[in-house]
C-alpha positions as CSV (number, residue, x, y, z in Angstrom):
1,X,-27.3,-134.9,69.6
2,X,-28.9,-138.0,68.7
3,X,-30.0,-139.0,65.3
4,X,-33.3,-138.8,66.2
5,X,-32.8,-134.6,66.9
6,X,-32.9,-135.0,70.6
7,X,-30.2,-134.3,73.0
8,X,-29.2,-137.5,74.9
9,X,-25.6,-136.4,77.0
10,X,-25.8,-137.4,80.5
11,X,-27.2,-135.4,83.3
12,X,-25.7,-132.9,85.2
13,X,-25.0,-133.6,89.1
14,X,-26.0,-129.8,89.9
15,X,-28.9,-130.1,87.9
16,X,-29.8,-134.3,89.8
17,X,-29.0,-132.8,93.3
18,X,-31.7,-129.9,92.4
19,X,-34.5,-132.0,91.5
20,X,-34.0,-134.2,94.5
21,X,-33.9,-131.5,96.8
22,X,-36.5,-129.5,95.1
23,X,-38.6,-132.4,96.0
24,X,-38.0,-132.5,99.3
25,X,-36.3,-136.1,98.8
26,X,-33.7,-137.6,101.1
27,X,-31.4,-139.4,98.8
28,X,-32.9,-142.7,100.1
29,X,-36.7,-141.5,98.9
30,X,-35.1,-140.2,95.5
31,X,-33.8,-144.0,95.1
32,X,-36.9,-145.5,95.6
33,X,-39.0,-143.0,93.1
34,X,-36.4,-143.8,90.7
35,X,-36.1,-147.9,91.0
36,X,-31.9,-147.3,92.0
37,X,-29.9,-148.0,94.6
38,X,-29.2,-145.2,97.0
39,X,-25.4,-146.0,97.2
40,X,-25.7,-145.2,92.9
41,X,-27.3,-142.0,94.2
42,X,-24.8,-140.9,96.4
43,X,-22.4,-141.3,93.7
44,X,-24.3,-139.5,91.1
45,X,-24.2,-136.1,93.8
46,X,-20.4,-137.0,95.3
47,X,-18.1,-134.2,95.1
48,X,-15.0,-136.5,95.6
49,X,-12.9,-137.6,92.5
50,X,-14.2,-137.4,89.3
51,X,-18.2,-136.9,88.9
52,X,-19.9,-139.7,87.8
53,X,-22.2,-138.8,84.4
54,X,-25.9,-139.5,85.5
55,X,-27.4,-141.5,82.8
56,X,-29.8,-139.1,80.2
57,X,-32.7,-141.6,81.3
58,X,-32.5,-140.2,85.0
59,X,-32.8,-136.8,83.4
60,X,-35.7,-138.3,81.4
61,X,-37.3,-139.8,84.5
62,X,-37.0,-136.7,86.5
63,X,-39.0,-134.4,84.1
64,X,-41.6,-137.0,84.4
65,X,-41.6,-137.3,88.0
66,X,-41.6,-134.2,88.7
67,X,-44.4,-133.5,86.4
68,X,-46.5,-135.9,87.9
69,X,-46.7,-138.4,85.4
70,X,-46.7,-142.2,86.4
71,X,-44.5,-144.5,85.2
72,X,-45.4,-146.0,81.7
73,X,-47.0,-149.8,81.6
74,X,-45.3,-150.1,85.6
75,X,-46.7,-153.2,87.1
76,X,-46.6,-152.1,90.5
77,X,-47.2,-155.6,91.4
78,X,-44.1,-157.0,90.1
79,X,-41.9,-154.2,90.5
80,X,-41.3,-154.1,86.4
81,X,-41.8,-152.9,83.8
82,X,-42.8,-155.6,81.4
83,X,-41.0,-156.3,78.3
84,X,-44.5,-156.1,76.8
85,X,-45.0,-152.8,77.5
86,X,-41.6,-151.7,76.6
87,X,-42.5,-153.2,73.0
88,X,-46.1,-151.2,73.5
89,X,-43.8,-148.0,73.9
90,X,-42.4,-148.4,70.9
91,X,-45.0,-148.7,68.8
92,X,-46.9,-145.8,70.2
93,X,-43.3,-143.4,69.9
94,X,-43.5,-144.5,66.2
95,X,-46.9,-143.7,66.0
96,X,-46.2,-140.1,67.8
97,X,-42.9,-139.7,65.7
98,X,-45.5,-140.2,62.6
99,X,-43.1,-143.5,61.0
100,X,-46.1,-145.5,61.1
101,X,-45.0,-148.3,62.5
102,X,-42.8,-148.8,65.7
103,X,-39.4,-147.8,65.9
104,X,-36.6,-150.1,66.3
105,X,-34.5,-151.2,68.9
106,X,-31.7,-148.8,67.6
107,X,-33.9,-145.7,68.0
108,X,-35.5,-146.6,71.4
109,X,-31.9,-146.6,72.9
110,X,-30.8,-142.9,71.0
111,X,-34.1,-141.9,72.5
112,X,-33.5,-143.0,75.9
113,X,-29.9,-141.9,75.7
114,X,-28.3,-145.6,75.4
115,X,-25.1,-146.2,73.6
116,X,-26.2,-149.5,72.5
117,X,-29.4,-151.3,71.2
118,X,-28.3,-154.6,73.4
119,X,-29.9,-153.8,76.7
120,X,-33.1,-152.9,74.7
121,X,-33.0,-156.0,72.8
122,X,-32.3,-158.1,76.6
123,X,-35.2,-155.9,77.8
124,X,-38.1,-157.1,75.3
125,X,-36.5,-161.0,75.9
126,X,-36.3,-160.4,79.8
127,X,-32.9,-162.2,79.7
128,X,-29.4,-162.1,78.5
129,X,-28.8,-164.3,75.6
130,X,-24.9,-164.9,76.3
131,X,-25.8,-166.3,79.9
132,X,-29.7,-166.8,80.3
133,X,-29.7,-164.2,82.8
134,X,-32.6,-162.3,84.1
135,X,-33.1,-158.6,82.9
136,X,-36.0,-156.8,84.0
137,X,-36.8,-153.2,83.3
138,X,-36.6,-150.7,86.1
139,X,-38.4,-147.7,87.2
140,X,-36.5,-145.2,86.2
141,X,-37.0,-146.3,82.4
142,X,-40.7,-146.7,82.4
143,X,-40.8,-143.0,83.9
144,X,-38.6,-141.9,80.9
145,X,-40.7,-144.1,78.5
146,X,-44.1,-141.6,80.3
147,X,-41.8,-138.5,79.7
148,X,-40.7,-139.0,75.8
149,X,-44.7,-139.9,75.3
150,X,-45.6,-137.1,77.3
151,X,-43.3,-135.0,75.0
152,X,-41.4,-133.4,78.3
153,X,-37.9,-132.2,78.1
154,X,-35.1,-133.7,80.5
155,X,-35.0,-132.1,83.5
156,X,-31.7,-129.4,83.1
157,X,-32.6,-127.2,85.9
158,X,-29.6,-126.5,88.1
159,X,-31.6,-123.8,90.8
């Protein structure tokens, strides 16, 4: 449990390989709603060696799918989310969590599941500050920004 009350442990495989299916998505279809690779896919549902933990954003990103909600500030035209609507999010989850400002870097990754505030903090720069990289923001997190403003629970549901 997160310090923010919410329950952030990664996603079961049972309960991934349910909503994909539930869908009616090939693995390949499932990818693209989601921004991933399908090869990160296949590992998420492998039965081979030990499971790979799907990340609590997928869980996140599969409520909202599967609720219908678009992704939040997506600019379909890039294929991003910008980092100014990641910062937008914030504000408006510390407006909905009543803090009356935004909430920090630090509580947008508990929210989100993250271990770390760093990939946040890359995010709003769009690049790495060790190496100038680029960093954008995927699909999968801009539909699990839409489901934590849409106040829907991670998607649990194993059959």
């Amino acid at each position: 449990m997160s310090e923010t009350g919410m329950q952030t442990s990664g996603m079961p495989r049972a309960a991934f390989t349910f909503w994909r299916v539930s869908r009616g998505y090939t693995k390949k279809q499932a990818a693209e709603v989601l921004g991933r690779g399908e090869s990160t896919l296949r590992r998420w549902e492998s039965t081979i060696g030990k499971p790979q933990e799907i990340p609590f954003e997928i869980a996140l990103a599969c409520a909202a799918e599967a609720a219908g909600v678009p992704p939040y500030g997506w600019d379909e035209r890039l294929g991003v989310m910008p980092p100014s609507a990641f910062i937008e999010f914030r504000r408006l989850m510390g407006a909905k969590l009543g803090q009356g400002r935004e909430i920090n870097q630090v509580q947008a990754a508990e929210l989100l599941g993250m271990k770390s505030k760093e990939t946040i903090s890359y995010w709003e720069l769009g690049r790495r500050r060790d190496s100038g990289q680029r960093v954008t923001i995927d699909k999968s997190t801009a539909l699990a920004c839409a489901a934590l403003l849409n106040d829907l629970e991670p998607w649990t549901r194993e059959a």
